[in-house]
C-alpha positions as CSV (number, residue, x, y, z in Angstrom):
1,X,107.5,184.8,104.1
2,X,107.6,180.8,104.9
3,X,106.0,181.3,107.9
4,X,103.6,183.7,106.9
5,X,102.2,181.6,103.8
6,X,102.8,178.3,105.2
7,X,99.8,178.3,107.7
8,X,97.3,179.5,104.7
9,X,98.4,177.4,102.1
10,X,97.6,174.5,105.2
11,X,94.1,175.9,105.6
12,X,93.0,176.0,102.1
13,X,94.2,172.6,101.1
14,X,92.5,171.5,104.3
15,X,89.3,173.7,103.5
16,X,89.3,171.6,99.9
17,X,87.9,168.2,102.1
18,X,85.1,169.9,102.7
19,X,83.8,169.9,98.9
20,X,82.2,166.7,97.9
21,X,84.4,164.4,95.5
22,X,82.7,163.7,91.6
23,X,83.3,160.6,90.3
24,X,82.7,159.1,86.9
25,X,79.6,156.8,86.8
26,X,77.9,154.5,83.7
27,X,74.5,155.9,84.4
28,X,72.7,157.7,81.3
29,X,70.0,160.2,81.8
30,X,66.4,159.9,80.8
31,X,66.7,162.4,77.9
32,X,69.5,160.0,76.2
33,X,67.3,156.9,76.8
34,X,64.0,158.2,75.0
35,X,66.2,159.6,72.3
36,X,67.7,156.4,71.8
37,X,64.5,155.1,71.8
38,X,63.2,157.3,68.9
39,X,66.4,156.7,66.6
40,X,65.4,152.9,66.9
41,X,61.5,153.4,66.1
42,X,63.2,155.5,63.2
43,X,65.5,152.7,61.8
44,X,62.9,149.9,62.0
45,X,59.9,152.4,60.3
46,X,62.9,152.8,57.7
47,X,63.9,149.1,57.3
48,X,60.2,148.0,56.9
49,X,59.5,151.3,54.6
50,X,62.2,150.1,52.2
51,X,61.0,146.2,52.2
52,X,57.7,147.2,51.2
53,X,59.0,149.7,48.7
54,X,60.8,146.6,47.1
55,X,58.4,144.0,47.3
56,X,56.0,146.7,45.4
57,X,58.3,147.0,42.9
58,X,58.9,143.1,42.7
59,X,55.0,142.8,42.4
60,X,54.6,145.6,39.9
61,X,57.5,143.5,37.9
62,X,56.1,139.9,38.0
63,X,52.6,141.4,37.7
64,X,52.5,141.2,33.4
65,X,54.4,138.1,33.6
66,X,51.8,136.7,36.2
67,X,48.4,137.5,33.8
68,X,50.2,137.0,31.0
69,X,50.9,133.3,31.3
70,X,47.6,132.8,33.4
71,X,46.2,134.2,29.8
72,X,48.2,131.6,28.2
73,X,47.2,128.9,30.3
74,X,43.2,129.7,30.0
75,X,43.7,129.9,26.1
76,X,45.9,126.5,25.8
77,X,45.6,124.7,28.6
78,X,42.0,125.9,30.4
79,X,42.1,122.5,32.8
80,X,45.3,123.3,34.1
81,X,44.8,126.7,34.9
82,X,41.6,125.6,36.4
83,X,43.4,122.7,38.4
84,X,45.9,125.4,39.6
85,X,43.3,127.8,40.2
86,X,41.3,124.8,43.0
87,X,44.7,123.7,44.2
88,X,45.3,127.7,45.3
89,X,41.8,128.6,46.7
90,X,41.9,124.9,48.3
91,X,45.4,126.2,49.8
92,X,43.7,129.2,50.9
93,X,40.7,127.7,52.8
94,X,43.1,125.6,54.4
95,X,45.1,128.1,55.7
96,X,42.7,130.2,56.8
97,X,40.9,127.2,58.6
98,X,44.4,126.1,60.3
99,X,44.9,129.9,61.3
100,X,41.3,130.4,62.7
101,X,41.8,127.0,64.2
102,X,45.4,127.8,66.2
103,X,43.3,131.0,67.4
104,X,40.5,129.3,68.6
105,X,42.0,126.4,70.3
106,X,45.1,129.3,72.2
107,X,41.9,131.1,73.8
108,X,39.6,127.8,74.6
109,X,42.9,126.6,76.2
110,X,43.4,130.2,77.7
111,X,40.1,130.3,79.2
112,X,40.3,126.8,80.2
113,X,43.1,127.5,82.4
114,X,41.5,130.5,83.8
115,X,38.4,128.3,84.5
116,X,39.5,125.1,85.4
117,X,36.5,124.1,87.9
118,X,34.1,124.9,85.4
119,X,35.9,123.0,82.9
120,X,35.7,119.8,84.9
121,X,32.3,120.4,85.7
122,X,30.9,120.4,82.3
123,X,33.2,117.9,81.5
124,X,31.6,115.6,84.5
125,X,27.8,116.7,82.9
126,X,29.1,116.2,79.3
127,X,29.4,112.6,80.7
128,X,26.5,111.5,82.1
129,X,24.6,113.3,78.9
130,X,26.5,110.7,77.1
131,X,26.3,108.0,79.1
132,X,22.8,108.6,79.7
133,X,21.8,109.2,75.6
134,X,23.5,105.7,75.5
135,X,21.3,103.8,77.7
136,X,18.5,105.6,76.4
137,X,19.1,104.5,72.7
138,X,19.6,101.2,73.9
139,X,16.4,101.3,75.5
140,X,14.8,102.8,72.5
141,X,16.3,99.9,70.8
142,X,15.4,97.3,72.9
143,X,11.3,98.7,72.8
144,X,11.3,98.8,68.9
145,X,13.4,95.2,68.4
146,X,10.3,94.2,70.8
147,X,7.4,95.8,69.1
148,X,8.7,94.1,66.0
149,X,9.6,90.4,67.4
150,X,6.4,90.6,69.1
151,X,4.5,91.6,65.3
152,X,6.3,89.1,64.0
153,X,5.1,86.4,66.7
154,X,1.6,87.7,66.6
155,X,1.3,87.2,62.5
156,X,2.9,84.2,62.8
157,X,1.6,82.8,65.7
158,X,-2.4,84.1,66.3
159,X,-4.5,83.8,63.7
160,X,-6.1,86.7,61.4
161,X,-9.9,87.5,62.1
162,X,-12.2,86.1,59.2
163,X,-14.6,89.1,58.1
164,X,-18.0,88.5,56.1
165,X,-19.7,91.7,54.6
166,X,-23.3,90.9,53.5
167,X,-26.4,92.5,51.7
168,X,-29.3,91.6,53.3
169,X,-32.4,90.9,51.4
170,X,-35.6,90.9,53.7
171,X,-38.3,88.5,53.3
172,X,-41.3,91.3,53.9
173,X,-43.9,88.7,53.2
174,X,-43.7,87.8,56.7
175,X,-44.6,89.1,60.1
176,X,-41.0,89.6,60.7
177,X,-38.9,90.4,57.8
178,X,-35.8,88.0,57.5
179,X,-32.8,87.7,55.7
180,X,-30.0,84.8,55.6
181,X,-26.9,85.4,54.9
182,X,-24.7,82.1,53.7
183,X,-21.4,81.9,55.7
184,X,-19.5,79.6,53.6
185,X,-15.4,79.8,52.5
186,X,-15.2,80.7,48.6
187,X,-11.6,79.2,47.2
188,X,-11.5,82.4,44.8
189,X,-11.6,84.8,47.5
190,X,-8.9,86.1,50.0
191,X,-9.6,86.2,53.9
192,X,-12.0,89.3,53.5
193,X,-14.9,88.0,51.6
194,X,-17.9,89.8,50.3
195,X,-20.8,87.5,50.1
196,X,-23.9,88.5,48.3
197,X,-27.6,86.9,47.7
198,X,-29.8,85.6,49.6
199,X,-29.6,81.5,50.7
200,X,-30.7,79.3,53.1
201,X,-29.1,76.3,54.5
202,X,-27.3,75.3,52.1
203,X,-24.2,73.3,52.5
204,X,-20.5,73.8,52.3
205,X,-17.6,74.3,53.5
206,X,-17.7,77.1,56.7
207,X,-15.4,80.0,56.6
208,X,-14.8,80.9,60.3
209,X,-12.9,78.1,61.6
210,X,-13.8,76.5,65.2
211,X,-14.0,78.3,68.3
212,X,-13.5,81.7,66.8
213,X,-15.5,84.1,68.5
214,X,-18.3,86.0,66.1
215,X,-18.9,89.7,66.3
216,X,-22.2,90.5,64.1
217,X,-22.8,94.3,63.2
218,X,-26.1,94.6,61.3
219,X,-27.0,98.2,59.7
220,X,-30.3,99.6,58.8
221,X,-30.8,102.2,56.4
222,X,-34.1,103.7,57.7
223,X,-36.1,106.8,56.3
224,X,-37.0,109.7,59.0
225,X,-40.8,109.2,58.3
226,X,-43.4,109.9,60.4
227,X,-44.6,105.9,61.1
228,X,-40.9,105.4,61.9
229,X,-40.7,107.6,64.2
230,X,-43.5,106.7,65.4
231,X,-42.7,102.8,65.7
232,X,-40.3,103.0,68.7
233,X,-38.5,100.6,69.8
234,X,-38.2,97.4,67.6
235,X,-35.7,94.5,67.9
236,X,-33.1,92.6,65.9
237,X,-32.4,88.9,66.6
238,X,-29.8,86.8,64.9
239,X,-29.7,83.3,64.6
240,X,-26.8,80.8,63.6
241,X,-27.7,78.0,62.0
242,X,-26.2,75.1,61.0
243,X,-24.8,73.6,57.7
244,X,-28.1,71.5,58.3
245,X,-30.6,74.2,59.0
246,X,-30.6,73.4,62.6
247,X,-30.3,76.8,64.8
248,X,-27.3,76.8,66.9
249,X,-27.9,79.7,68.5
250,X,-29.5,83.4,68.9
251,X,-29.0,86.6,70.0
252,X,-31.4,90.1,70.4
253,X,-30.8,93.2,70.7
254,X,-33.3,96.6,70.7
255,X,-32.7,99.2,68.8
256,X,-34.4,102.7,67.7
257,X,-34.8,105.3,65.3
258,X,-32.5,108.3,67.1
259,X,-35.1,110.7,68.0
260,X,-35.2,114.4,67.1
261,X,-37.9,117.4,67.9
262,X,-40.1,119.0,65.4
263,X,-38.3,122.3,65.3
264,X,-34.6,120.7,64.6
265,X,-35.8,118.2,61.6
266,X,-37.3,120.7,60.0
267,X,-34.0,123.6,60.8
268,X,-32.1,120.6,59.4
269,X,-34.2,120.0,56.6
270,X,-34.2,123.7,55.5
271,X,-30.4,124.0,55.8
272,X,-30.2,120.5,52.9
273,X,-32.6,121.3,51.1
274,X,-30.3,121.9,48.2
275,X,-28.8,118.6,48.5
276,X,-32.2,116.9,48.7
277,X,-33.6,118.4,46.0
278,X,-30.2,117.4,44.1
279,X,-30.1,113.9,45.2
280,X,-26.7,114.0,46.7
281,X,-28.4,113.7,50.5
282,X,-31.3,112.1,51.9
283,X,-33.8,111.7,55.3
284,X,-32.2,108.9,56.7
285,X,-30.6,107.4,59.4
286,X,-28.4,104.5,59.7
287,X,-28.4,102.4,62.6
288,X,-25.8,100.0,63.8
289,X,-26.5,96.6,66.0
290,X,-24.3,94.8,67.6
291,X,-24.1,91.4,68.4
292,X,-21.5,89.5,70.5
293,X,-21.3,86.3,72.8
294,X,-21.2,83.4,70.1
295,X,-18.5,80.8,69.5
296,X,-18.3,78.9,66.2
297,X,-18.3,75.4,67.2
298,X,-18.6,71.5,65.4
């Protein structure tokens, strides 16, 4: 029997190496791991279930407490409440600012980063906006301070214009009509005079001082009638004279009744007639002359 075993007990012990070996590993499946998983979502949703379950019933318990002494502070002590009430809505707004601030500033600085070259661009054309705003307030500066220094120069410096406004009274008894107009300095009255009447040469003290240059501007009020239309061209000379009478200088210059066809004075006249018949308009023109080139002297 020992020899007839022996052999097969041999080749089934050596038959047994050809099965593989299992050994223990640490390794856990994918089932175990999302199970896991799920029993952790499940303790947290129950940890944050039962804080908000007591700090509802903490609120629900300081809730009377809370209106009730906000009741008693409105009826006793209304400033304080209303102190207390600022303080918390200023703690509030500052909160919220600081919070929409930190946000802000983490995603400016975020896309910063991300766009770094277009950062420093715009920071290099920020620049030379500012620099360049800067030169051109000073400039801006500069031109006003000069506009002003030079106003100030030219009213301290150059003297103001003398101006003379005058009636004139015509003379029609002669061939010429003529008016005089005394040009003498009133104590009473400022720089711009306003002499009336008519005078000759009469004496006095002159009111444009020496070598001032004279600009004359004489106005005619003259009626559209037929003869003046019909008169053309006349002219208007001016003549300075002296304190003594003596003539010191003269000046002409032509002037004319502006002319207009039939057919337009009388579509203008049609379209005032109410005003003429009213009085508030009337049929004439006035004409300006101007006369330049004189210099007061002794």
């Amino acid at each position: 029997l020992e020899k007839n075993l022996s052999p097969e007990v041999n080749q089934d012990f050596k038959s047994s190496d050809a099965f593989p070996e299992t050994k223990a590993s640490g390794t856990i499946e994918p089932n175990e791991e999302s199970d896991s998983n799920i029993i952790l979502l499940l303790s947290s949703l129950t940890v944050k279930l039962l804080s908000f379950q007591i700090h509802l019933l903490v609120q629900i318990i300081a809730f009377p407490i809370t209106f009730f002494f906000n009741m008693y502070s409105i009826m006793f002590d209304p400033f304080r409440f209303l102190n207390g009430s600022r303080d918390y809505l200023l703690q509030m707004l500052r909160s919220s600012y600081l919070r929409c601030i930190g946000w802000i500033s983490s995603s400016v600085y975020n896309w910063m980063i991300e766009h770094k070259a277009i950062w420093k661009f715009s920071l290099r054309c920020g620049w030379g906006l500012l620099w360049s705003s800067y030169v051109c307030t000073v400039l801006v500066g500069l031109l006003v301070s000069a506009f002003v220094l030079g106003g100030l120069l030219v009213n301290l410096i150059v003297e103001k214009p003398v101006r003379l406004r005058s009636s004139l009274n015509f003379d029609y008894t002669e061939k010429s009509p003529v008016a005089f107009v005394p040009l003498l300095a009133e104590r009473e009255l400022d720089r711009d005079v306003y002499i009336g009447g008519k005078g000759g040469g009469s004496s006095g003290v002159r009111a444009i001082p020496i070598d001032h240059k004279l600009q004359v501007t004489v106005s005619f009020r003259v009626p559209e009638s037929r003869y003046n239309h019909n008169l053309g061209i006349f002219q208007v000379r001016v003549d300075f004279l002296g304190s003594d009478g003596r003539p010191l200088g003269s000046l002409r210059r032509p002037s004319m009744l502006l002319y207009r066809s039939q057919p337009i004075r009388l579509l203008s006249t049609f379209l005032k007639l109410g005003p003429i018949l009213t009085g508030y308009t009337t049929e004439t023109q006035t004409l300006k002359t101007h006369f330049r080139g004189f210099t007061e002297g002794d």
